[in-house]
C-alpha positions as a Markdown table, in Angstrom:
| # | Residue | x | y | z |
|---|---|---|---|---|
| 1 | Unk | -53.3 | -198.8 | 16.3 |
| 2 | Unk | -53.3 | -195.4 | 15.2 |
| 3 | Unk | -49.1 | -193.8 | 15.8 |
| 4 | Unk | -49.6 | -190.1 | 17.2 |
| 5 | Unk | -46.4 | -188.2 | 15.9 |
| 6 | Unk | -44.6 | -186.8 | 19.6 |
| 7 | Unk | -44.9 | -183.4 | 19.2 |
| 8 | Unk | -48.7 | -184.4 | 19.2 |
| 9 | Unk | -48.7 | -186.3 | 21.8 |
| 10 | Unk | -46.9 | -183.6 | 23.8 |
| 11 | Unk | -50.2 | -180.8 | 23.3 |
| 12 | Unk | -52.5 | -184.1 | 24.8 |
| 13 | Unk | -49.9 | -184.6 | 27.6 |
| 14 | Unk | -49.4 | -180.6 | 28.6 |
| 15 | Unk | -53.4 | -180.8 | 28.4 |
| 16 | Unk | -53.2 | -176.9 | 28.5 |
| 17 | Unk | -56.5 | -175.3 | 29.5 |
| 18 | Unk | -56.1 | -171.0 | 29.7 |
| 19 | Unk | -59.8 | -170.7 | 31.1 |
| 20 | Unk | -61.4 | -169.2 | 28.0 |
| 21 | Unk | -64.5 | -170.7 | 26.5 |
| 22 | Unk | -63.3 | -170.5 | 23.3 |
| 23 | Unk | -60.0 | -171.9 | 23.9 |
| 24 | Unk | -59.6 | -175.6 | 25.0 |
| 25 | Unk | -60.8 | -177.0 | 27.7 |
| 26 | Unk | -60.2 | -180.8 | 27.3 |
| 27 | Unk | -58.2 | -183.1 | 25.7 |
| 28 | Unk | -58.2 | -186.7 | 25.2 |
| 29 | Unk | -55.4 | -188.8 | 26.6 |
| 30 | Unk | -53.3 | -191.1 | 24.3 |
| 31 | Unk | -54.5 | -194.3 | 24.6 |
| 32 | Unk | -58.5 | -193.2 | 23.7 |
| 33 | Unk | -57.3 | -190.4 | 21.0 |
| 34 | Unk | -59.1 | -192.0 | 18.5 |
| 35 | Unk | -62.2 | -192.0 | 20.5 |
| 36 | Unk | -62.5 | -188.4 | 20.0 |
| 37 | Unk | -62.2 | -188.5 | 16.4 |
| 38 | Unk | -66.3 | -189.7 | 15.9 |
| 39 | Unk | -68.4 | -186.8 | 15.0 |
| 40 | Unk | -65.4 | -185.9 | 13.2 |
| 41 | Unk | -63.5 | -188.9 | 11.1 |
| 42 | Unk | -66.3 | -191.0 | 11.7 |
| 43 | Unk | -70.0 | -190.9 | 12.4 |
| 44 | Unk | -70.5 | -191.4 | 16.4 |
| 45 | Unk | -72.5 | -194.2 | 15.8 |
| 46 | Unk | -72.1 | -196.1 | 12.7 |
| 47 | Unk | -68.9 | -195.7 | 12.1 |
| 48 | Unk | -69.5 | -194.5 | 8.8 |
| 49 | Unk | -65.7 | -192.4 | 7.4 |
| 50 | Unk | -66.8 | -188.8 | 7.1 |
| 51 | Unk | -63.3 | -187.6 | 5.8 |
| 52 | Unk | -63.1 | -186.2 | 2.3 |
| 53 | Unk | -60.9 | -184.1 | -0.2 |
| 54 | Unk | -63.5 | -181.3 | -1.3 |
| 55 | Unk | -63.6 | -178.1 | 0.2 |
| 56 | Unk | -65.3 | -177.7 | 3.6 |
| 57 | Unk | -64.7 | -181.8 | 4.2 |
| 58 | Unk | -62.9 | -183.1 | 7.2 |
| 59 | Unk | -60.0 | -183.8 | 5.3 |
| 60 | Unk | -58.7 | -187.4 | 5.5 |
| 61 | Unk | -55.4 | -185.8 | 7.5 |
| 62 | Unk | -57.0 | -184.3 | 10.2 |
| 63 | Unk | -56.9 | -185.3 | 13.6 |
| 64 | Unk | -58.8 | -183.5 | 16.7 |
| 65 | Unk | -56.3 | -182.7 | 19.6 |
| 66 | Unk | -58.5 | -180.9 | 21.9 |
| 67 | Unk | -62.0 | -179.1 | 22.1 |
| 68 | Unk | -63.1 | -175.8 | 23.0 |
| 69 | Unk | -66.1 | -175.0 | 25.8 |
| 70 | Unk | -68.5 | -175.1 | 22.6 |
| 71 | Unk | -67.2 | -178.5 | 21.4 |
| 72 | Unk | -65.1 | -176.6 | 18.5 |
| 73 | Unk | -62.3 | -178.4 | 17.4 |
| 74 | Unk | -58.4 | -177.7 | 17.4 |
| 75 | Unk | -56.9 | -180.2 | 15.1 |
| 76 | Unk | -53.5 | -181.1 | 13.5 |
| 77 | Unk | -52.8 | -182.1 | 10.0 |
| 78 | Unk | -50.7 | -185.6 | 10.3 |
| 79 | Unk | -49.1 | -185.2 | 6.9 |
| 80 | Unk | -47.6 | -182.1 | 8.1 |
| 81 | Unk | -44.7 | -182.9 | 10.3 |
| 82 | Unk | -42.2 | -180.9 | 8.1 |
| 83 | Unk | -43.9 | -178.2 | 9.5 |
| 84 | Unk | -43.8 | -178.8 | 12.9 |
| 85 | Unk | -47.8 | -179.9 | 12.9 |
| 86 | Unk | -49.6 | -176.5 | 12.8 |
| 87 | Unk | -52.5 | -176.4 | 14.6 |
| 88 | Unk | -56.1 | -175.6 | 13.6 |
| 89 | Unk | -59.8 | -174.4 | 14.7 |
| 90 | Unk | -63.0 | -174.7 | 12.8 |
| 91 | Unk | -66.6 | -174.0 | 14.5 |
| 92 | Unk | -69.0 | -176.9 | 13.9 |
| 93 | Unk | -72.5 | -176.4 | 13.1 |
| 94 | Unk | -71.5 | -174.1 | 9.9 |
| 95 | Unk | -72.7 | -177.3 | 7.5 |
| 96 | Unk | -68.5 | -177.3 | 6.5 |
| 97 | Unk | -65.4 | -176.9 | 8.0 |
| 98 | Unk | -63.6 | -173.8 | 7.6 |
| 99 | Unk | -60.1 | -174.4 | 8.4 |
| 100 | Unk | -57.9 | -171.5 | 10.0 |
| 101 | Unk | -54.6 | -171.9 | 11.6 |
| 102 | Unk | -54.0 | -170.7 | 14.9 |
| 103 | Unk | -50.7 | -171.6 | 15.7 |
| 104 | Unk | -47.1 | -172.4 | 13.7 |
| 105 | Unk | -46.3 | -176.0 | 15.1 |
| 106 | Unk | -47.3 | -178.2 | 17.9 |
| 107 | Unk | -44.7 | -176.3 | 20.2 |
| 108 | Unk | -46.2 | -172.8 | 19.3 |
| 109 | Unk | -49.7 | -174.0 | 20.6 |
| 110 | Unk | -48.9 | -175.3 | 23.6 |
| 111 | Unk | -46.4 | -171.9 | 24.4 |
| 112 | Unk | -49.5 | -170.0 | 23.6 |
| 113 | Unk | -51.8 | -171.9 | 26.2 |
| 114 | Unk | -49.6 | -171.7 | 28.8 |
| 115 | Unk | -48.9 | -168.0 | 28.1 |
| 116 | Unk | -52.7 | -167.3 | 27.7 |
| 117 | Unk | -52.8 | -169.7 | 31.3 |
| 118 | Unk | -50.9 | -167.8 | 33.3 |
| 119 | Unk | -52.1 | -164.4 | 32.0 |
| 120 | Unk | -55.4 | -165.3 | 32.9 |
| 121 | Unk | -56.0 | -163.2 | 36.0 |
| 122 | Unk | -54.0 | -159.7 | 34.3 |
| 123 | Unk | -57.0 | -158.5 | 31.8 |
| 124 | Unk | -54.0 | -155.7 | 30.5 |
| 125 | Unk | -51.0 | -158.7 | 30.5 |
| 126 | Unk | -53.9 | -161.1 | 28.5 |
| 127 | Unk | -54.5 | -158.4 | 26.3 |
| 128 | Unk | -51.0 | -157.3 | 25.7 |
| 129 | Unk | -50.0 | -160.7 | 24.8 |
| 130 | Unk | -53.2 | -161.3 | 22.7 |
| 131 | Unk | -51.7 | -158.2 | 20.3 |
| 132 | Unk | -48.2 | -158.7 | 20.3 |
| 133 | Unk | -48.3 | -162.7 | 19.1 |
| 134 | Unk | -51.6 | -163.5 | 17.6 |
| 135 | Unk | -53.8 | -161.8 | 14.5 |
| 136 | Unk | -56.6 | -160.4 | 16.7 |
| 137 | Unk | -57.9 | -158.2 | 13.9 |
| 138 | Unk | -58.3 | -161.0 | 11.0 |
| 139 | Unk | -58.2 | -164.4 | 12.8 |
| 140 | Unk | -62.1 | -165.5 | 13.9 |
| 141 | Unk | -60.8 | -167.4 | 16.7 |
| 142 | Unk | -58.3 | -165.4 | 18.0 |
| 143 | Unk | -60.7 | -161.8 | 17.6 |
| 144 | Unk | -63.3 | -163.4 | 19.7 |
| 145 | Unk | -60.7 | -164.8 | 22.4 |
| 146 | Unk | -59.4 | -161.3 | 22.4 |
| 147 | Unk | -63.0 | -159.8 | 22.8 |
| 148 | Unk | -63.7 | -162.5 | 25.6 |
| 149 | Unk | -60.5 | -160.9 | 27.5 |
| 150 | Unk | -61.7 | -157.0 | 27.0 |
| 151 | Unk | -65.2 | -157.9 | 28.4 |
| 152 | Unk | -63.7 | -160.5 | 31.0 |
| 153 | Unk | -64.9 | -159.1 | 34.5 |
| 154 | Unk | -62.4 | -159.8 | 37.9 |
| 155 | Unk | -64.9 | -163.1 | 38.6 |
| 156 | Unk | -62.8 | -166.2 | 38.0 |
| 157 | Unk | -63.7 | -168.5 | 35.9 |
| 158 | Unk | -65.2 | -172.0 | 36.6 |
| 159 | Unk | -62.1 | -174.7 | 36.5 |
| 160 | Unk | -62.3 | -177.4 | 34.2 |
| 161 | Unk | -63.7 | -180.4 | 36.1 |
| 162 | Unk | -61.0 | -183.0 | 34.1 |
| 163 | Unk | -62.8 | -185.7 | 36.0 |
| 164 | Unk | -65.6 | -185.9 | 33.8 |
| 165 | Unk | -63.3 | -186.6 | 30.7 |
| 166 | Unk | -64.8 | -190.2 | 30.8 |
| 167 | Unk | -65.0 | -192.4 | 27.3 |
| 168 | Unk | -68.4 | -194.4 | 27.1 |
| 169 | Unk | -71.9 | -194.2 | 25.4 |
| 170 | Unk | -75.3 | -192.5 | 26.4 |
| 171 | Unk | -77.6 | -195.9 | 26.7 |
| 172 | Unk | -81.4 | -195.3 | 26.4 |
| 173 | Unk | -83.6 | -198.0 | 28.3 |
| 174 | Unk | -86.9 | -196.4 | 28.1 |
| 175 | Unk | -89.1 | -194.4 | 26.1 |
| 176 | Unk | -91.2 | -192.9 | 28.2 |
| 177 | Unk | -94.2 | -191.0 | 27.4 |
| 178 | Unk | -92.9 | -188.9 | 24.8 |
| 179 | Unk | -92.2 | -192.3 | 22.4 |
| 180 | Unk | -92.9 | -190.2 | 19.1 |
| 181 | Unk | -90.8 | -187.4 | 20.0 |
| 182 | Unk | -88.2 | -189.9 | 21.0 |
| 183 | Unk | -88.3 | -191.7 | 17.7 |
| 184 | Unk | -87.6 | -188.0 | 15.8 |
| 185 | Unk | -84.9 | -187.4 | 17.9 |
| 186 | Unk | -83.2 | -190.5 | 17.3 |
| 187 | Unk | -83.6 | -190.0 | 13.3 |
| 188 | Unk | -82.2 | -186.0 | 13.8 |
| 189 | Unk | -79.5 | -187.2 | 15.9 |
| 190 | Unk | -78.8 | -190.6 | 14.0 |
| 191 | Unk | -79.1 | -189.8 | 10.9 |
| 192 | Unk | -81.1 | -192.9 | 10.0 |
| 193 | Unk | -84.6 | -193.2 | 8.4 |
| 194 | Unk | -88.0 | -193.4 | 10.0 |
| 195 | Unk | -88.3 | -197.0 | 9.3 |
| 196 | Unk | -84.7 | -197.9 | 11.4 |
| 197 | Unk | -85.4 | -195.1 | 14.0 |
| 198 | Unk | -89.0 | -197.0 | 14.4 |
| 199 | Unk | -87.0 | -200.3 | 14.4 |
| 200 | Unk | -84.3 | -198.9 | 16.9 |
| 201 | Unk | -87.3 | -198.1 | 19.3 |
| 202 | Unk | -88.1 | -201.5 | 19.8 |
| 203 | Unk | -84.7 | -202.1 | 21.4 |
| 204 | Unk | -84.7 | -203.0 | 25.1 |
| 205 | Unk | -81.2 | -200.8 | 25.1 |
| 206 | Unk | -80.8 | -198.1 | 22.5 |
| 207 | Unk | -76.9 | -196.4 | 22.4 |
| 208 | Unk | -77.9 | -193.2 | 21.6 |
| 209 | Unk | -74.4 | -191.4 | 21.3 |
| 210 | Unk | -70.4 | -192.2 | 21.9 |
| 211 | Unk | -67.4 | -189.6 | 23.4 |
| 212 | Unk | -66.9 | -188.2 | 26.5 |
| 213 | Unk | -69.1 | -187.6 | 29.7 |
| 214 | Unk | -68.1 | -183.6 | 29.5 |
| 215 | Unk | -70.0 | -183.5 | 25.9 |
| 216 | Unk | -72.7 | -186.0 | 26.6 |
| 217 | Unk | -74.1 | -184.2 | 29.7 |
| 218 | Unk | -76.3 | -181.8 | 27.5 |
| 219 | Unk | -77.9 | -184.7 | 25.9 |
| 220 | Unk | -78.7 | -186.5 | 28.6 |
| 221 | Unk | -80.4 | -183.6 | 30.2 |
| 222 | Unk | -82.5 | -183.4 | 27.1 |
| 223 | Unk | -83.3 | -187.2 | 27.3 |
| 224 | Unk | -85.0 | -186.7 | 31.2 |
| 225 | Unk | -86.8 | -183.2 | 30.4 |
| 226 | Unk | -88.4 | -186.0 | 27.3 |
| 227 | Unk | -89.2 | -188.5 | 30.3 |
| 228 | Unk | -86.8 | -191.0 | 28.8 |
| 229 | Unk | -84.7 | -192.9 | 30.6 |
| 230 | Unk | -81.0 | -193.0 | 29.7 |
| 231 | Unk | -77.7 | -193.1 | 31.5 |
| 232 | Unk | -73.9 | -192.9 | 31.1 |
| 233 | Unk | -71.8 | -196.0 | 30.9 |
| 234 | Unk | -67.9 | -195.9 | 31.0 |
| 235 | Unk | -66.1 | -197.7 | 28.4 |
| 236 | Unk | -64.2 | -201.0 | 30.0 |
């Protein structure tokens, strides 16, 4: 099993969440951490390692600690500890990952969560803090967060429903109608050949994709609007 260094541990266990799309908004607990580290480390469903020393690969130190309302990553570095574990961001969906620290150690990030946290509801106090301990002119991450907070209107924001931070997989038992639409999806999302995702079809129970209920909600609202049938089932 997998040894999170403490001060890791410490950002799953505060489990910080300020209330800003951008920043995090879920973490996973301890004993699934590596759970969140498919679509990342690993491929969701294979299992295939997707870590790798060139530029703009997951490098094979990284580790996810939490996820943004977007499913952006804030990782660690595990071969950093003489550093404290700085922690980092990168959007997905740029085809590699672009690496950018947002805080000095472990410690730092989870002082600036909680600072950010109970700023939330003072726009000026948010802002202020935003300018005095972060680089909100240079830093993607921390420009937008800033911009979120000058645009923020006095509407609260939705809490984080933590109940829905559920491991399991998103199993398929019907087609439905749309069987060839179906069978492209599962190549796209797979990323297997027409021949297996023809194959795969045939399957009385297809798992389609692994995490956590929070992030697999949007895909099973895809699967109905296709007329598949598909539900969420909890790890054991």
């Amino acid at each position: 099993m997998l040894e999170i260094p403490v001060p890791v541990k410490e950002i799953l266990d505060a489990a910080v969440c300020p209330g800003d799309i951008c920043l995090p908004s879920c973490y996973p607990v301890a004993e699934n951490f590596e759970a969140l580290q498919a679509g990342f480390r690993t491929h969701g469903i294979t299992g295939e390692n997707l870590t790798g020393t060139a530029s703009g690969q997951w490098q094979p130190h990284w580790y996810v600690v939490a996820l943004n309302g977007m499913d952006d990553p804030f990782f660690v570095d595990f071969s950093e500890a003489a550093k404290g574990y700085p922690v980092y961001y990168a959007p997905h969906g740029a085809g590699s990952w672009d690496a950018s620290e947002v805080a000095p150690s472990a410690a730092a990030f989870i002082a600036y969560m909680r600072a950010l946290e109970t700023r939330f509801d003072d726009q000026a106090a948010t802002l202020a803090w935003l300018r005095g301990h972060t680089d909100v002119e240079h830093n993607e991450l921390w420009k937008e967060v800033y911009t979120n907070a000058a645009d923020r209107t006095e509407e609260a924001a939705t809490p984080v429903d933590m109940s829905e931070w559920i491991p399991g997989s998103i199993v398929i038992t019907g087609l439905g109608e749309n069987k060839l639409k179906l069978i492209q999806l599962l190549k796209e999302t797979l990323q297997i050949t027409n021949a297996a995702a023809m194959a795969l079809s045939r399957q009385k129970e297809i798992i389609f994709r692994k995490g956590y209920l929070v992030h697999l909600k949007a895909s099973l609202q895809q699967l109905e609007k296709m007329g598949a049938v598909a539900e969420f089932r909890a790890d054991e």
